[in-house]
C-alpha positions in Angstrom: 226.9 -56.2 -15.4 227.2 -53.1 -17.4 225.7 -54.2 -20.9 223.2 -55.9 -18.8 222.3 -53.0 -17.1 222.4 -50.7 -19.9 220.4 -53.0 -21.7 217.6 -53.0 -18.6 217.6 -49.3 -19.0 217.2 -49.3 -22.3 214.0 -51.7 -21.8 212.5 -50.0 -18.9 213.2 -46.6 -20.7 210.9 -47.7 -23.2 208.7 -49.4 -20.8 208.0 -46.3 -18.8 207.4 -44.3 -21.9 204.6 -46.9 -22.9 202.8 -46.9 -19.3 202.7 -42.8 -20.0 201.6 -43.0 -24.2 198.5 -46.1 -23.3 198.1 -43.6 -19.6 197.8 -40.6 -22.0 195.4 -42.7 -24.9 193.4 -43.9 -22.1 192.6 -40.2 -21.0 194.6 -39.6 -17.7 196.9 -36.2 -17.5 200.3 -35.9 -17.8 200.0 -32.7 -16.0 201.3 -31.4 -13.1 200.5 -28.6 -11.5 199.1 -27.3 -15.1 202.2 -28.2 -16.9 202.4 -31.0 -19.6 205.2 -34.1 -18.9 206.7 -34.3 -22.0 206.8 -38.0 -23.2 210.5 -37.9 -24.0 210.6 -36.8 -20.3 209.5 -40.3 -18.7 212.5 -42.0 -21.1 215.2 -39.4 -20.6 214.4 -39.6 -16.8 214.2 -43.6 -16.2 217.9 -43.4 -18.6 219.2 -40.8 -16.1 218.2 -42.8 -12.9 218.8 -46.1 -13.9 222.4 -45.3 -15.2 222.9 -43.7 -11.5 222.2 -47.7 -10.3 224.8 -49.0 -12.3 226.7 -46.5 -11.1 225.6 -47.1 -7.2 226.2 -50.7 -8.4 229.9 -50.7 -9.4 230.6 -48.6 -6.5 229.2 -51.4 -4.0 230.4 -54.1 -5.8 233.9 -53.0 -5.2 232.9 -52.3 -1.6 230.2 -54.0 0.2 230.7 -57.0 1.7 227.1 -58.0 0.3 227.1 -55.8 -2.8 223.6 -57.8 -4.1 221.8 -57.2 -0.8 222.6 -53.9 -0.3 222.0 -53.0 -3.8 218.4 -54.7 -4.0 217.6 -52.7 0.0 219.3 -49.4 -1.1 217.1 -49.7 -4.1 214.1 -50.1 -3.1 214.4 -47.9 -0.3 215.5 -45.5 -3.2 212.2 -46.3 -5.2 209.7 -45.9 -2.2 211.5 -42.3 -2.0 210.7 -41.5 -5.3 207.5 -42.0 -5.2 207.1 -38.9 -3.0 207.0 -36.2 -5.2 204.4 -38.2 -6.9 202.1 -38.6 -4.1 202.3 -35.4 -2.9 202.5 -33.5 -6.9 199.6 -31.2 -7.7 197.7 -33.6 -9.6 195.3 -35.8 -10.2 194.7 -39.1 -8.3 195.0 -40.9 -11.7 197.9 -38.7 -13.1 199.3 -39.6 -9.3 198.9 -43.7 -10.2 200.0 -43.1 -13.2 203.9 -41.5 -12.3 204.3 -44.2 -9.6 203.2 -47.0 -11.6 206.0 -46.1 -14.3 208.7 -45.8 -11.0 207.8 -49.0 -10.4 207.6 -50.4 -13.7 211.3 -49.0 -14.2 212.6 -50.8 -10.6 211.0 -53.8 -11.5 213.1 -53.8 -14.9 216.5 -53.3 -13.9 216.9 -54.1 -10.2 216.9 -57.7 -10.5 219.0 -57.7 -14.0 221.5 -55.6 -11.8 221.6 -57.7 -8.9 221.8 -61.4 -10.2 225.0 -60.0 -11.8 226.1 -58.9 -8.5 228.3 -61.0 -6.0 225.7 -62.4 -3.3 
């Protein structure tokens, strides 16, 4: 599970980054509330939060009863919360679709390549 999942992050670490570089190229703001996201910042952050799964990950699959189940529910629940701050950010509607569509881009990455290697 854990080269998997490092690998996963690795992917959707560079994933996210692309969504913000072709967002950025196709003239929508990384900007919130008049500050610049750095581009390093979308990477660094999908690493950070994705490494916390495989750490929620390891902790269930030593003791849920259902560790894939509650992993893929605890995550996406954890997702749909993080795409707060985005919704409510002082920003632009596109800058907005913009930082949830890399969230989701990221769960859509390494949720499932965490949980097929989880016991059902």
């Amino acid at each position: 599970m854990l080269v998997a999942g490092v690998a996963a992050t690795a992917v959707a670490s560079v994933a996210t980054t692309l969504v913000a570089v072709a967002g950025r190229a196709a003239g929508i703001s990384l900007d919130i509330s008049e500050a610049p996201i750095p581009v390093v910042g979308f990477a660094s952050l999908t690493a950070i939060f994705s490494l916390v799964g495989l750490v929620l990950a390891a902790v269930l699959r030593r003791f849920a009863r259902r560790p894939r189940s509650t992993f893929v529910r605890t995550t996406v629940a954890l997702t749909v919360l993080s795409l707060v701050p985005d919704v409510i950010a002082d920003a632009t509607a596109d800058t907005k679709v913009l930082l949830i569509l890399t969230h989701l881009v990221a769960a859509a990455i390494v949720i499932p390549v965490v949980a097929r290697r989880l016991p059902a």
